[in-house]
N, C-alpha and C positions, 0 to 999 in steps of 0.2 A: 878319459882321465884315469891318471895311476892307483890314485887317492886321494880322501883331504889330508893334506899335511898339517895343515892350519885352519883356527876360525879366528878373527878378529872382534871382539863385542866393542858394543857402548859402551860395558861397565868397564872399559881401562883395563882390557887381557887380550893378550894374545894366547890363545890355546893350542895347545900341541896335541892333538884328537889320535892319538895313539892307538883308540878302538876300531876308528871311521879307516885305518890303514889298511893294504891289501899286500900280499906279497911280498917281498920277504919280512914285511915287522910283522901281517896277525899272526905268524908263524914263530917266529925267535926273539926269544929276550932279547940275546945277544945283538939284534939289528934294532933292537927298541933302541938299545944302554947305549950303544954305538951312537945312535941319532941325537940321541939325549944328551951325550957328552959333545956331538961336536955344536949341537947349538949355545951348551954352556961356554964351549973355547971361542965363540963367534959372538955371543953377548953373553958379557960376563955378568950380567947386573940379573938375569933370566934365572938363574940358581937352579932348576928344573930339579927335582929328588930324584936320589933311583927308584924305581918300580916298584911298587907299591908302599912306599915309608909312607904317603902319605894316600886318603882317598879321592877317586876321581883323576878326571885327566888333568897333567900340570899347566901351568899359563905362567907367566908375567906381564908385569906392565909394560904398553906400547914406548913409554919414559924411556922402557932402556935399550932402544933404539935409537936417541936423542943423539947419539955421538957419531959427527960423518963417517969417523974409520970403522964404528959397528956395522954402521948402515948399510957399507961398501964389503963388509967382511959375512954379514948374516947367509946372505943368499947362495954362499958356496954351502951352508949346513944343508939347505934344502934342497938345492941341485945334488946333493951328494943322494942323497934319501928318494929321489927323482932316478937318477943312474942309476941306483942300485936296485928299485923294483923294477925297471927297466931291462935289466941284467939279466932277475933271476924269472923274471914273466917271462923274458924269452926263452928260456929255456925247460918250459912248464909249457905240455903238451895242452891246443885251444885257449891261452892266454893270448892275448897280444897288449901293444902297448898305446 
């Protein structure tokens, strides 16, 4: 496993575990903001803050999922966030993927 990208709860969140990440997000903002922004283009309803406005890691509710063309569009944020610690693991000496 690359990392967790996500947790799902009971309590109606989806969380984006931005701490639990490895490679290139514990590393760069830049790769945080990046992931951040493309799940807010992917659901819009997710509103995620930049880094640090608020405390804690960000979540939305599962609700704003609810739309087939979200549902159909969400999973390229996280394949994107998948490739790209993919990318830079491999090129990081005794990493692998």
């Amino acid at each position: 496993m690359l990392f967790t990208a996500f947790s799902v709860w009971t309590e109606d969140a989806v969380q984006i575990s931005f701490s639990g990440m490895q490679t290139p997000f514990a590393e760069s903002r830049d790769a945080r903001e990046e992931l951040r922004h493309r799940i807010n283009e992917a659901v819009p309803e997710a509103n995620l803050p930049p880094e640090g406005e608020k405390p804690g890691a960000p979540y939305f509710s599962p609700r704003a999922l609810s739309d087939e063309k979200v549902r159909q569009g969400s999973p390229a944020a996280i394949e994107w966030a998948f490739d790209e610690a993919r990318r830079v693991q491999g090129e990081v000496p005794g990493l692998t993927a």
